[in-house]
N, C-alpha and C positions, 0 to 999 in steps of 0.2 A: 512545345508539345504538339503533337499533328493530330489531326481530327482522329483517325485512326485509334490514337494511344487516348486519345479524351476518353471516347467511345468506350473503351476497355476500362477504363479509370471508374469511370460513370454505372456501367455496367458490374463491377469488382465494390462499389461501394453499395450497391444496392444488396447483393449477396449477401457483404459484411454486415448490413443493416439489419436484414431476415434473418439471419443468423443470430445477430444480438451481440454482435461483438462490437462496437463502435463507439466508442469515449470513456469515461470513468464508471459512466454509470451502466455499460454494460454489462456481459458477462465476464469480460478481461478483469474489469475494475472492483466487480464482487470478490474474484479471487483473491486480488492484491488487498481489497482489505480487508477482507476476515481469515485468511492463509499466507497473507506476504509479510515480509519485513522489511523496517523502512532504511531506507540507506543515509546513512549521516554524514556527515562532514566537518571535520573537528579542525578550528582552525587555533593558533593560539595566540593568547595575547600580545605577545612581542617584549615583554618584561620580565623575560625570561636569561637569568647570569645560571653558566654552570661555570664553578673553580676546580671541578676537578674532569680527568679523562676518564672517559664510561672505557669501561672491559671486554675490552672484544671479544673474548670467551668467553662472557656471562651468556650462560644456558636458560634459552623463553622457557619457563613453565607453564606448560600448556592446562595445566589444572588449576593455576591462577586466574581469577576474573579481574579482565582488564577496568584499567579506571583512568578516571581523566584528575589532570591539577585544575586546580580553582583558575585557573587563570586561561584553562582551554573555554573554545566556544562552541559547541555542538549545536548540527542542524540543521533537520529533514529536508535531502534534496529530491525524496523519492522511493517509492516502493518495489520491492523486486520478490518473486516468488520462483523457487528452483522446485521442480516436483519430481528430481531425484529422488528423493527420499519413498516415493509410490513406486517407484521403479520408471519412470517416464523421463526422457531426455527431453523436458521441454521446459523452458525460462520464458518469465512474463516481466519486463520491466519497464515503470513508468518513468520517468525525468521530469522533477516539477520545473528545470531551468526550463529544458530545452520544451517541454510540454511534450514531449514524445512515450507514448505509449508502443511498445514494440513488443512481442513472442517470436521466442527460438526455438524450433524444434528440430532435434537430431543437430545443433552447431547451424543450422540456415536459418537467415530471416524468412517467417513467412507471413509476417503481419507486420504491420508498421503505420501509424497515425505521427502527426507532428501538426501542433497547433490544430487541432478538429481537423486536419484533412488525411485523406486514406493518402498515403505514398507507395506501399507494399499490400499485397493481398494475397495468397496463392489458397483460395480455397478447394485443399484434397481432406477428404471428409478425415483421412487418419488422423491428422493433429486434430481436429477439430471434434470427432467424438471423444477424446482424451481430456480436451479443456471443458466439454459439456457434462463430463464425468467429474472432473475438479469443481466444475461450479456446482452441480448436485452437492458435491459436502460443504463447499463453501455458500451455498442457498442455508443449511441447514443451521451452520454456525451463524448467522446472521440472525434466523429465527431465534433462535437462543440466546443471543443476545439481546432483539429486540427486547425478549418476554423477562429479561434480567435487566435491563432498563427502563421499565413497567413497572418492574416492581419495585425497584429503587427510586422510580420518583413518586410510587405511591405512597413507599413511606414520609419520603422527604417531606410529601404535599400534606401527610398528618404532624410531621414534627416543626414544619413553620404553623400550622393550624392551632396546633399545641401550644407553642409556643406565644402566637399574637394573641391565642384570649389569654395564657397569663401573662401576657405585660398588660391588658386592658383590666384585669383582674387589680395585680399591682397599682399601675397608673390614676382609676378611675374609680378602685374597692369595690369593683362589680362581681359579683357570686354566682 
């Protein structure tokens, strides 16, 4: 790499810094987990006989929910969020192998991390107030959840409370 393209690297990651787009715990990483779905990888056990020939004309029913046999192995290589569904051609995928964090907008890379380091950046504000508008809802659902994980350990922290005076109660016949 020439001093040149360092310069640019150097300069392109301090951007992406200010911005807040930079590792999992950025704005990317907000989005993937409280709006992404995780990507799986179903391998199977290998003790696997068929005796008979599957039907090449057996018709996928698509209003079937797919399932696994006991003997497949699922499991998470990573999160991916498509924000088609808002109307935006933009995809944000992490890779837990490769540790590559990466966004596509309009089909072009315009972001890309691998291993902590910035390799792609193209900061044009378009993608960019699009993902700060994703992370806005996805800021929101995090709140929401915090404050439902608050109160499900506040219960919890009364029903082990409850709990240990009556075994001290049982145990030691204290009242």
């Amino acid at each position: 790499m020439t001093e040149k393209e360092q310069a640019i690297k150097d300069q392109r990651l301090i951007e992406a810094t200010t911005e807040g787009l930079v590792g999992l715990g950025g704005k990317l990483g907000c989005i993937l987990k409280y709006m992404g779905q995780p990507i799986l990888c179903s391998v199977g056990g290998g003790l696997y006989q068929c005796n008979e020939i599957p039907d090449a004309y057996d018709i996928y029913n698509e209003e079937e929910t797919p399932t696994m046999e006991l003997w497949e192995i699922s499991s998470e290589r990573g999160f991916i969020y498509d924000a088609l569904k808002m109307g935006i051609h933009l995809e944000i995928t992490y890779n837990g192998i490769t540790a590559s964090l990466s966004v596509r907008y309009k089909g072009i890379k315009v972001y890309e991390e691998v291993g902590g380091g910035l390799e792609c950046y193209t900061p044009e504000q378009e993608w960019i107030s699009k993902v700060n508008k994703i992370h806005a809802i996805a800021k929101n659902k995090e709140k929401i959840s915090k404050e439902k994980d608050n109160k499900e350990m506040t219960i919890q922290a009364k029903r082990d409370k409850q709990s240990f005076l009556e075994m001290l109660k049982t145990k030691w016949g204290l009242r």
